[in-house]
C-alpha positions in Angstrom: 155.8 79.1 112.8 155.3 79.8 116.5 155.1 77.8 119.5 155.2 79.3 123.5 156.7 76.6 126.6 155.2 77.3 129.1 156.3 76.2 133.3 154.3 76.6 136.3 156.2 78.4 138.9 153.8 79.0 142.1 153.5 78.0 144.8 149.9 75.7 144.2 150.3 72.1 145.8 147.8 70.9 143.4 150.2 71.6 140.1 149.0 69.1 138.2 145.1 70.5 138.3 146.0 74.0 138.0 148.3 73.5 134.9 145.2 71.1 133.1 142.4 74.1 134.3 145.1 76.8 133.0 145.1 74.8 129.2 141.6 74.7 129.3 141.1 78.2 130.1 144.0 79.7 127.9 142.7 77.0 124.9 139.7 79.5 124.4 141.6 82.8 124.4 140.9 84.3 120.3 144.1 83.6 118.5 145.5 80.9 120.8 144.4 77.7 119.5 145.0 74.0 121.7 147.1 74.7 124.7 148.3 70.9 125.7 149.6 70.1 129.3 153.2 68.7 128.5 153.8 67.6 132.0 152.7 68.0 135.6 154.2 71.9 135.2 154.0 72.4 131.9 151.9 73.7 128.8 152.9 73.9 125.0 150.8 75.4 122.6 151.6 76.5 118.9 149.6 79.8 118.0 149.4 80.8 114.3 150.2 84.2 114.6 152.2 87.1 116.3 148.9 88.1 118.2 147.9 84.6 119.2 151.2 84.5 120.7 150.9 87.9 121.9 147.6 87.2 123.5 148.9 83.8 125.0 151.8 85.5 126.8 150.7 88.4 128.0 147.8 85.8 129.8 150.3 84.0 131.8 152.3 87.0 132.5 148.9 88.1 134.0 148.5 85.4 136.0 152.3 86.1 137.4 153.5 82.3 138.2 154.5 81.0 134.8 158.2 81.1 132.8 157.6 81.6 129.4 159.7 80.2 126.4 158.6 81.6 122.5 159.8 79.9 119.6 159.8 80.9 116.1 161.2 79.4 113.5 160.3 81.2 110.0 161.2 78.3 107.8 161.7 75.4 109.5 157.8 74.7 110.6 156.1 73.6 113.7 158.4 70.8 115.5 161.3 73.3 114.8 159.4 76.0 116.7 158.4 73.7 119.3 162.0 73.0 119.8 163.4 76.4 119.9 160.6 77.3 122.5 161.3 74.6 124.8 165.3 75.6 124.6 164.8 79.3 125.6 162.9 78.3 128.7 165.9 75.9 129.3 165.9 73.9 132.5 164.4 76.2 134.6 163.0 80.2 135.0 161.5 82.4 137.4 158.1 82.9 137.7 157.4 86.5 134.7 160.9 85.4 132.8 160.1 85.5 129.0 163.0 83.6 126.6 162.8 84.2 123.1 164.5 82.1 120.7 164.5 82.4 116.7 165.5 79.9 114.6 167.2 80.3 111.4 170.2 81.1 109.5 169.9 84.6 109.5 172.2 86.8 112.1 169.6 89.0 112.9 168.0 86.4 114.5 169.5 86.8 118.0 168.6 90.3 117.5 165.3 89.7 116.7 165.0 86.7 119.8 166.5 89.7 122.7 163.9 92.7 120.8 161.0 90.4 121.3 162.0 88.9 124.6 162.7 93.2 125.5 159.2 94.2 124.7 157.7 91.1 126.7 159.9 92.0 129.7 158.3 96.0 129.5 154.7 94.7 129.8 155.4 92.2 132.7 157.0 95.5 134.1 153.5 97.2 134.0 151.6 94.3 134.5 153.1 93.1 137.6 152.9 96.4 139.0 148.8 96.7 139.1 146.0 96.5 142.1 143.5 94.5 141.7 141.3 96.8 140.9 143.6 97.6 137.8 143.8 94.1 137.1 140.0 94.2 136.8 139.2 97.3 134.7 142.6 95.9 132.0 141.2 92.7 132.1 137.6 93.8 130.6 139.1 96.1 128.6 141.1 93.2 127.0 137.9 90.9 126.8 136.7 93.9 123.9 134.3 96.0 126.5 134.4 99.8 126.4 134.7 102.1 130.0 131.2 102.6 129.5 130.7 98.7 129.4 132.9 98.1 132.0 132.0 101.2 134.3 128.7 98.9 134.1 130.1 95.8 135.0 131.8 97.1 137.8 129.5 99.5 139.3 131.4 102.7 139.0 131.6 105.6 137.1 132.9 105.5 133.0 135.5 108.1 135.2 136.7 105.8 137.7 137.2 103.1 135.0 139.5 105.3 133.3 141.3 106.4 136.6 141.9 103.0 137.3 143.1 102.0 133.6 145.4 105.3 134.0 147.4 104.0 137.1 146.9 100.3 135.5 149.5 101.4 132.9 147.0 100.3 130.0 148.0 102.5 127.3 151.7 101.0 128.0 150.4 98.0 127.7 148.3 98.4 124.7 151.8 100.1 123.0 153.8 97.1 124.1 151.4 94.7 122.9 151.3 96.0 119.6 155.6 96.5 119.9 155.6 92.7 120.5 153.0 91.9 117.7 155.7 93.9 115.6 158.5 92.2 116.4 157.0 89.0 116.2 156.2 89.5 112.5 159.6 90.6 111.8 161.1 88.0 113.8 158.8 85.6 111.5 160.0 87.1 108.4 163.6 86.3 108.7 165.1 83.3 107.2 
């Protein structure tokens, strides 16, 4: 089981209608299932799998004011993950901070927890790091459109898409995505 704790931490005045748009607009995002708002700050959701979580992550990372807690907890089911997703956030967190936490009584588990919360840290590394013309060209990449597709969509060449994934860091991020899928899974297994 999987669950992801979410905390707004920008700067937005209007919290409250920004966290209940940000549920609605993660809630349809392929893998994610329900996000709930848990508060005026805060979301919760409880993805099935490593690349629902995966998915759901790497979207707030994108959006670059949320703390993220994951919580998985092989055997123990979905409050237990719930739990263990609102303890790695803890109390507070910076805005791109990722806390993994996996329950269970196996002591690989803390191992597991720091290899996850690793690869997550690598991708808000390269995601952060992006113009916004990068941010464009990685985010239709990631809604499933080729370069020629997205050359289209954004008036330029099939060249100047894949200059602009190149400096985006996109083949890191497509090798951390799939790293964090991994370690999900094995994080999932233990226990």
């Amino acid at each position: 089981m999987f669950a992801v704790h979410a905390r707004y931490r920008g700067r937005d005045r209007r919290r409250a209608e920004l966290v209940a748009a940000s549920a609605a607009a993660l809630t349809g995002l392929d893998g994610v299932g329900e996000v709930r708002v848990a508060g005026v700050e805060e979301l919760t959701a409880a993805p099935e799998t490593p690349v629902g979580v995966t998915t759901l992550v790497l979207a707030l990372l994108a959006a670059g004011d949320w703390a993220v807690g994951v919580g998985v907890a092989p055997a123990a089911g979905a409050a237990a993950a719930a739990d263990a997703a609102a303890g790695a956030l803890g109390p507070g967190g910076r805005p791109g901070l990722v806390r993994v936490r996996v329950r269970g009584d196996d002591p690989a588990a803390a191992d597991a927890a720091a290899d996850v919360a690793a690869a997550f840290t690598l991708l808000q590394h390269v995601i952060s790091r992006r113009s916004a013309q990068g941010r464009e060209a990685t985010g239709l990449m990631r809604a499933g459109l080729t370069q020629v597709e997205a050359a289209a969509e954004l008036g330029v060449s099939k060249q100047a898409v894949n200059q602009r994934l190149a400096a985006a860091g996109w083949a890191a991020e497509e090798a951390g995505w799939a790293l964090a899928v991994h370690l999900l899974e094995r994080a999932a297994a233990l226990g």
